[in-house]
C-alpha positions as CSV (number, residue, x, y, z in Angstrom):
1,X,139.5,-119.6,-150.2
2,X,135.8,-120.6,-151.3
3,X,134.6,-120.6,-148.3
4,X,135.5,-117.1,-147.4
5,X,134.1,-116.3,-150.9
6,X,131.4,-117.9,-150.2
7,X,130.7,-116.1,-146.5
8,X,131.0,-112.8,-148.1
9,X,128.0,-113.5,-151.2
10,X,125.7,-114.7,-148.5
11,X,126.4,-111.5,-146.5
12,X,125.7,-109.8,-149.5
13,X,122.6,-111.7,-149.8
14,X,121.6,-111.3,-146.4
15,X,121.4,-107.3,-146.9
16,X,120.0,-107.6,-149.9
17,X,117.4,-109.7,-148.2
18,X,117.1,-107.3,-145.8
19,X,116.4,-104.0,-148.2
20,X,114.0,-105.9,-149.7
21,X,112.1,-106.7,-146.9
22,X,112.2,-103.2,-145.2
23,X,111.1,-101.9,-149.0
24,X,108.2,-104.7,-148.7
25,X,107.1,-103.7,-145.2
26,X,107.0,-99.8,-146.1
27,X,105.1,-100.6,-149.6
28,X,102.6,-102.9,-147.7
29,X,102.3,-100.3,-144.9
30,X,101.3,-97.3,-147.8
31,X,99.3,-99.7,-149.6
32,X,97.1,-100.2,-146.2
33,X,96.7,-96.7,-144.6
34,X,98.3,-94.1,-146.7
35,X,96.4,-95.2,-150.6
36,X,93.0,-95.6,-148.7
37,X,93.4,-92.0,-146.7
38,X,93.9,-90.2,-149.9
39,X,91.0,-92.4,-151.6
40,X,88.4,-91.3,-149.0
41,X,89.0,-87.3,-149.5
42,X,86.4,-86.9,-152.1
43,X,84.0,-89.3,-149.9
44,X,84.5,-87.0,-147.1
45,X,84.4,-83.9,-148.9
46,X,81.1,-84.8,-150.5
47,X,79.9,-86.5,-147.5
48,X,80.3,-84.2,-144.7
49,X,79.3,-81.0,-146.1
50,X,75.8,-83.0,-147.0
51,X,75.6,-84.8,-144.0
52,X,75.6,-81.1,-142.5
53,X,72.9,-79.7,-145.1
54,X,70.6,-83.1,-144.5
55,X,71.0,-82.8,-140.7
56,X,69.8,-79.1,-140.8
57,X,67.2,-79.7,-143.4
58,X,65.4,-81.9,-141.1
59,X,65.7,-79.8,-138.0
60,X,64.3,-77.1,-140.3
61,X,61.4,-79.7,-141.2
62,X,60.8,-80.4,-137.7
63,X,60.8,-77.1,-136.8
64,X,58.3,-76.2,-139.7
65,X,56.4,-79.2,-137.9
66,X,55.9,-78.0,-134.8
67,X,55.3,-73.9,-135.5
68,X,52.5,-75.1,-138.2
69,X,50.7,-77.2,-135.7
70,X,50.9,-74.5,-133.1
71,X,49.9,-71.5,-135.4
72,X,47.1,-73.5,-137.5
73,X,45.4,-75.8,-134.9
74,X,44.4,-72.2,-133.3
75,X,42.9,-72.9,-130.0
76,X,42.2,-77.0,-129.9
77,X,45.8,-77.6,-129.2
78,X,46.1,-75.1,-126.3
79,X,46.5,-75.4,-122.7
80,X,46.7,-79.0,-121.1
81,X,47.2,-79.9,-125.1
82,X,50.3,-77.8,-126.0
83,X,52.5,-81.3,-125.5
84,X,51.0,-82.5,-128.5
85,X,52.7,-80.0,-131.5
86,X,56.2,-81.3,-129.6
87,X,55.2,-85.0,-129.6
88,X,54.3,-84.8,-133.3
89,X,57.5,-83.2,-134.3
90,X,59.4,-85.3,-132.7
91,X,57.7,-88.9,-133.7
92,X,58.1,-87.3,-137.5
93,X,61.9,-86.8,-136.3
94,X,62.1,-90.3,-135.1
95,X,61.4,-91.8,-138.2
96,X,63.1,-89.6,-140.2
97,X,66.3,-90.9,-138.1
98,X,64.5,-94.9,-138.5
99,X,64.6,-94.6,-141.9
100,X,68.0,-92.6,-142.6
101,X,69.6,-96.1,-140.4
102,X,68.0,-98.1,-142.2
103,X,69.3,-97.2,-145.6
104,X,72.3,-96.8,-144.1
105,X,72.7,-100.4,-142.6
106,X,71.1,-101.8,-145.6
107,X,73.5,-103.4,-148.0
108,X,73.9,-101.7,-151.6
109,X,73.1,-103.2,-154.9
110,X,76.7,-103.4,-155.7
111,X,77.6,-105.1,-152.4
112,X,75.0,-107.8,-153.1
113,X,76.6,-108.0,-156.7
114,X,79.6,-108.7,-155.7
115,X,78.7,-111.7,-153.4
């Protein structure tokens, strides 16, 4: 009779086994992708919406860029010269974009900290 006993605890161990797993895997799963979704909502919903106002602010300034050197250059930049308003605006542009990936790719205080 023991060893039927027996049979029948480690069956009972073996689903017990088995629930905790499954309860592991489904913890371990939320921990990775469901925790860190609901952690980046306030990033995003500061981060977009400024992205946005940034992104526009400089097409504004480029804008302003190009209409002031066309209004208050008067007649020098005129002609076979008109390229030049458009090449300045968009060099300014350019490194506007340099130097918005460049603090981008460059590693915070805090990262540095940490290492």
């Amino acid at each position: 009779m023991a060893p039927t006993g027996a049979k029948k605890s480690e069956e009972k161990g073996t689903a017990e086994v088995i629930a905790d797993l499954w309860q592991l895997v489904k913890d371990y799963a939320k921990q990775e992708t469901v925790d860190p979704l609901k952690s980046i909502g306030r990033f995003l919903a500061y981060g977009v919406p400024g992205a946005l106002l940034l992104g526009l602010g400089v097409l504004f300034a480029a804008l302003a860029i190009l209409r002031g050197l066309q209004t208050e250059t008067g007649p020098h930049l005129t002609g076979s010269w008109n390229w030049v308003p458009y090449a300045v605006a968009l060099v300014v542009s350019a490194v506007v974009i340099a130097l918005a990936v460049k603090a981008i790719s460059k590693p915070s205080k805090s990262a540095k900290a940490r290492s």
